[in-house]
N, C-alpha and C positions, 0 to 999 in steps of 0.2 A: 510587790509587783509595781515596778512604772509605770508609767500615766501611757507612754507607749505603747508596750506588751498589751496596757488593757484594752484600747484601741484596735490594736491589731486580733485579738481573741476575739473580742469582737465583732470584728469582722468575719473571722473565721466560721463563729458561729453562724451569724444570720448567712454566709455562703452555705455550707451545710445544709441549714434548711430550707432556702430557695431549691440548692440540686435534689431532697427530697420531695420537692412540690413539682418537681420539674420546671421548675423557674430557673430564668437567668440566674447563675451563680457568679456574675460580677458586678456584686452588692457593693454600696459605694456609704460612704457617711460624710457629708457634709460637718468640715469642722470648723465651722463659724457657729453649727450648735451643739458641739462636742464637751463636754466638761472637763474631760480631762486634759484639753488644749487649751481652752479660754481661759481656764482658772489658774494655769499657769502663768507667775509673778516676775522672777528671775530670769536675767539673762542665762545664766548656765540652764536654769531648766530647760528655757526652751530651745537652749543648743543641744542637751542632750537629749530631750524628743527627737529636734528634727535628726539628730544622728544615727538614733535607733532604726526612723524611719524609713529616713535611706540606705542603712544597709536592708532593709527587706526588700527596697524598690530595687540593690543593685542583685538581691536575689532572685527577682522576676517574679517577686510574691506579688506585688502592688506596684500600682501606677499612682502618681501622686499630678494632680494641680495646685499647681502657685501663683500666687498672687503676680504678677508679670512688673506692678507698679510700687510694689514694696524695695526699691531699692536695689538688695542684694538678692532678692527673687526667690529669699525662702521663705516668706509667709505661704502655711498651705492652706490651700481653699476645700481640697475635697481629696480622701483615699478610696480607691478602688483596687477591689479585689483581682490582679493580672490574673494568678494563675493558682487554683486553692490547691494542690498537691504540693507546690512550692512554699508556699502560705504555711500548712502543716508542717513543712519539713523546715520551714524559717524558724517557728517555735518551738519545733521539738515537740509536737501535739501527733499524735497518731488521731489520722481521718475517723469519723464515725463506720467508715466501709471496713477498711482494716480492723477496728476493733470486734466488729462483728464477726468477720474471717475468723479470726483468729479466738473468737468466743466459742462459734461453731465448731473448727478443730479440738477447741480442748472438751467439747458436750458429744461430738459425734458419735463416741462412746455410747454412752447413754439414750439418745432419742429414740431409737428402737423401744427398749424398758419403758419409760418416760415419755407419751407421747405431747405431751404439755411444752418440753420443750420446744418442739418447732414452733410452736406459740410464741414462747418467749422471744427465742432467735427472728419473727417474724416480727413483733410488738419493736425491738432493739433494732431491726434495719430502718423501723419506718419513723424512727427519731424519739420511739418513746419511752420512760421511766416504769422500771416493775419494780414496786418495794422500791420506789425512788432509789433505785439502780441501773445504771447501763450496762453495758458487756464487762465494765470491768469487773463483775460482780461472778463472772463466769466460772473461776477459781473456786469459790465458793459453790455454789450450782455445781460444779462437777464433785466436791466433796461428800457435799448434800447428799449427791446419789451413792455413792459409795457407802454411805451410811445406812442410806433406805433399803438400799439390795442387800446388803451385808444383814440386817434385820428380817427384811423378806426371806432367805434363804435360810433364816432359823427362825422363825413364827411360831413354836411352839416352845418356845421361851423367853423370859423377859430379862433383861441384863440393865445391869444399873450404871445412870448416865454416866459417870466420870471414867467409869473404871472400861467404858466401854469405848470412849473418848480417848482414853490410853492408847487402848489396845490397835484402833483404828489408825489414831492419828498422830500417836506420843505428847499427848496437849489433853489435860483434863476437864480443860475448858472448849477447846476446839465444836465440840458439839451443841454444849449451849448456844455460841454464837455464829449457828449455821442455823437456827428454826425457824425461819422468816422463810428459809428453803426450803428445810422440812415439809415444813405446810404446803407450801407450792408444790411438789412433788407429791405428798397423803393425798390431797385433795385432789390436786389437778385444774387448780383453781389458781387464773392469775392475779386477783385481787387477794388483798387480806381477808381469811372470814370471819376471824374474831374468836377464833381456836385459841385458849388459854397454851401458854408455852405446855404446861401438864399436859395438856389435851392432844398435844402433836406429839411431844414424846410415847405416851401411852400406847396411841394410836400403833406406834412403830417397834410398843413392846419395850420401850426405855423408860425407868423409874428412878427418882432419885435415891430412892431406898427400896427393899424388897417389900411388893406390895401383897400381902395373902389374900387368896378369895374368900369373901367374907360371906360363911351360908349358915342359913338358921331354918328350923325343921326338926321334922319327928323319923327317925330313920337310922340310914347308916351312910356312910360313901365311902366308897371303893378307892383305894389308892393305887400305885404304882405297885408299893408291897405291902399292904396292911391294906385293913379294913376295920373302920373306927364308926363308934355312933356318933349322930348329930347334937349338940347340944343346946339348952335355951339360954341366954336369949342369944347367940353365935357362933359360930366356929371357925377361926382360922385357920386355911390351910394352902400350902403351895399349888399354886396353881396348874403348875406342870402335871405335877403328880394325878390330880383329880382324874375318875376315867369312868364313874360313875357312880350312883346314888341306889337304893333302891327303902324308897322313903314311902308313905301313903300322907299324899299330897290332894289337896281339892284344887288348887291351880299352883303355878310360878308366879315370881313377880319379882321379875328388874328393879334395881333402884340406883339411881344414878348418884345421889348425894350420900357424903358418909352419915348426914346427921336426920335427916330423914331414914334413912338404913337402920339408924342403931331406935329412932321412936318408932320403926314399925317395928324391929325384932320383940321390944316391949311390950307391946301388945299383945293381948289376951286373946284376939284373932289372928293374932300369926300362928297359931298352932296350926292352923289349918292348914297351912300354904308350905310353899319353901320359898325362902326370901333370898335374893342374889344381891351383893352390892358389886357393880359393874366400874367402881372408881372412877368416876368420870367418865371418858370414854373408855370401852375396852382394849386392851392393846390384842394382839395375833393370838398370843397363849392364852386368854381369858376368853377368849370366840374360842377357842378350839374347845376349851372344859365345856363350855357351857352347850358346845352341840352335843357332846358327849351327855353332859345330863340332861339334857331334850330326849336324845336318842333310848334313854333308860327308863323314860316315865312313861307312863300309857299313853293312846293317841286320846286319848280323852279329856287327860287331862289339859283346862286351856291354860294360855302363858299369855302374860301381860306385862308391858315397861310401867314405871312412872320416873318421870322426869322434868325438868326444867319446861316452862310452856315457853321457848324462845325458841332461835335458831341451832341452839348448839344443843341444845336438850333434842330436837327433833331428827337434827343430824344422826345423834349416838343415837338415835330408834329405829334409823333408818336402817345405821349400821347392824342393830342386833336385829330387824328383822330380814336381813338378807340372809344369816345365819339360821336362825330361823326358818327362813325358807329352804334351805341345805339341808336340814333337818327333817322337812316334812310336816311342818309346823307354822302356824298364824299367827304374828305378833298381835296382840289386840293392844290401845292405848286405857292406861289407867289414872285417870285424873289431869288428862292432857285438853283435853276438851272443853273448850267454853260453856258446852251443853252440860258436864260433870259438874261443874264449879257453879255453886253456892252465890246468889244474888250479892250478898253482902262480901265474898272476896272479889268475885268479878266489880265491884265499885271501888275496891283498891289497886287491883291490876292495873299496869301500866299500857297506853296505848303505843305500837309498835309503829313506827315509820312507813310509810308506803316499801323501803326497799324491804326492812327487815322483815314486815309481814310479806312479801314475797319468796324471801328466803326462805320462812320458816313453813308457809306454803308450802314448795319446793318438796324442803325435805319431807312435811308429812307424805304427801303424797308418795314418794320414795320409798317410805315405810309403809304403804299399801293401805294409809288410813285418808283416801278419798274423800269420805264423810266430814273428816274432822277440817281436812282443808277445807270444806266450804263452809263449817261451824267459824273458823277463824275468818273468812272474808265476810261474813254476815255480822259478830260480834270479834273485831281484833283486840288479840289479849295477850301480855306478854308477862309472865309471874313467875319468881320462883318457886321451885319446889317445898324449900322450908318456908316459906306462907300457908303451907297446907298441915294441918294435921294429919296423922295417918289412917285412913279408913281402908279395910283389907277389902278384898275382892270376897263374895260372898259365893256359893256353885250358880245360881243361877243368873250372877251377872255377866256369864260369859257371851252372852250375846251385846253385851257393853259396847 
């Protein structure tokens, strides 16, 4: 780029953001403290500055002063911005308004679906960066949705990323490097939340491989066409297929991590229980099984998560107790609680951030565990789940 050009972008920029402040937009820069005019050495350089510069002066972009007593009267003293529509169209830069037109054309599709959008489109008129992106990023965003709806409108199955990235978009990669949108879109949240790339795929039912629901228990479960007993210590099976259970259980219990999942199925008190491993988060077709085996167990019996004590562990609690509620059913927390946790782990727990302990706040409270949100504002705790050994829920802990 010329010493020119950057000058002149420049300018262009700080007009821009005066006309969003409602400020004068004929921003000026003094270039006696300019660097890219001082620092020039050579006579041709700064015949080819000053020549760039007047073709924009003769394009009505800028007004220029000069020096009156330099001689031949082209030393310039100072650029000002004449006219920024011309200014843009001198550089070949599309205005920040136009690009937002024309971000909003290619999303107007989607913002009914999506109501996060008009967020976005609202954050991008008023000068600001989402995922340190502007409108040009709208391409993408509209892809994003394509991908989310195309998932939402089959939720009861889960398709594997590349092959589903194909089929979308003819690019096996395509999907990968849209998840920054993903997430913006799952969540409905314009900041990052710190969803693991897994975590937004799942979310939308996308796996990089076929993931089976992973259940341990004393029983049988009901498939599409078959009906198979349970075995110790797990069983793998399609998730699609599952349609119900009919097991003698003393509770349920979620578990979000695979290595935490496979030390309780070990356990000599998991006989008791039916164990779920939820893959991180669950994606559409895994809420779907899992209301289905709520739906099949007595109302008695209670159901419990354990997971992550952070933001994203509390999130995916949130998320399965909403399902849970669909079901007629009370998520209760197992091992999520500062008040659970053993003196000596709480002395290794990490303390959480003022934002993140609000986050993770947030979500409990979401998942309808009030209590536990003001267990964490009174002791903030943030741990993971394999710090814990696995202790089972016992019957009469269900008032936990």
């Amino acid at each position: 780029m010329s010493a020119a050009r950057s000058v002149l972008e420049r300018l262009l920029r700080r007009a821009e953001s005066a006309r969003l402040r409602g400020a004068d937009e004929h921003v000026s820069l003094p270039m006696g403290s300019t660097r890219e005019y001082t620092d020039l050495r050579s006579l041709a350089e700064l015949e080819r500055f000053h020549a760039e510069v007047a073709l924009a002066e003769r394009d009505g972009a800028v007004s220029v002063q000069r020096e009156a007593r330099s001689g031949d009267g082209s030393r310039l003293l100072r650029l000002r911005v004449a006219d920024l529509p011309a200014l843009a169209r001198h550089l070949d830069v599309p205005l920040l308004g136009d690009r937002v037109t024309e971000a909003a054309s290619r999303l107007a599709a989607w913002v009914e679906r999506f109501p996060v959008l008009a967020d976005v489109l609202d954050a991008w008129r008023s000068g600001r960066k989402l995922r340190s992106c502007g409108p040009e990023a709208a391409r993408d965003l509209a892809d994003a949705a394509i991908a989310v709806a195309a998932r939402a409108d089959d939720a009861d199955h889960e398709r594997i990323l590349r092959r589903e990235s194909v089929r979308l978009f003819g690019d096996s990669k395509r999907l990968e490097k849209l998840t920054t949108w993903l997430e913006l879109l799952v969540t409905g949240e314009l900041a990052a939340t710190g969803l693991s790339k897994e975590e937004v795929w799942s979310a939308i039912g996308l796996r990089r491989e076929p993931q089976p629901l992973l259940i341990s228990g004393c029983g049988r479960v009901v498939l599409t066409d078959a009906s198979v007993p349970l075995v110790r210590p797990y069983l793998g099976l399609p998730v699609e297929s599952v349609q119900s259970v009919a097991v003698t259980a003393d509770y349920v219990l979620s578990i979000e991590n695979l290595a935490s999942f496979h030390d309780a199925a070990l356990s000599p008190d998991a006989a008791a229980g039916l164990l779920l491993y939820t893959g991180g988060m669950p994606s559409p077709a895994w809420r779907t099984a899992y209301a289905r085996i709520l739906g099949s167990l007595p109302s008695t019996c209670p159901v419990y998560h354990w997971g992550d004590v952070d933001e994203g562990g509390f999130r995916i609690a949130a998320v399965l107790a909403g399902v849970a509620r669909g079901a007629g059913r009370v998520l209760q927390p197992w091992l999520m609680s500062p008040t659970d946790l053993d003196a000596s782990v709480l002395r290794v727990a990490d303390v959480p951030s003022a934002s993140v302990l609000a986050a993770m706040r947030h979500w409990a409270s979401r998942a309808g565990w009030e209590s536990l949100a003001q267990a964490l504002a009174q002791r903030p705790t943030r741990l993971e789940q394999e710090r814990l050994d696995p202790v089972m829920p016992a019957p009469e802990s269900s008032t936990r």
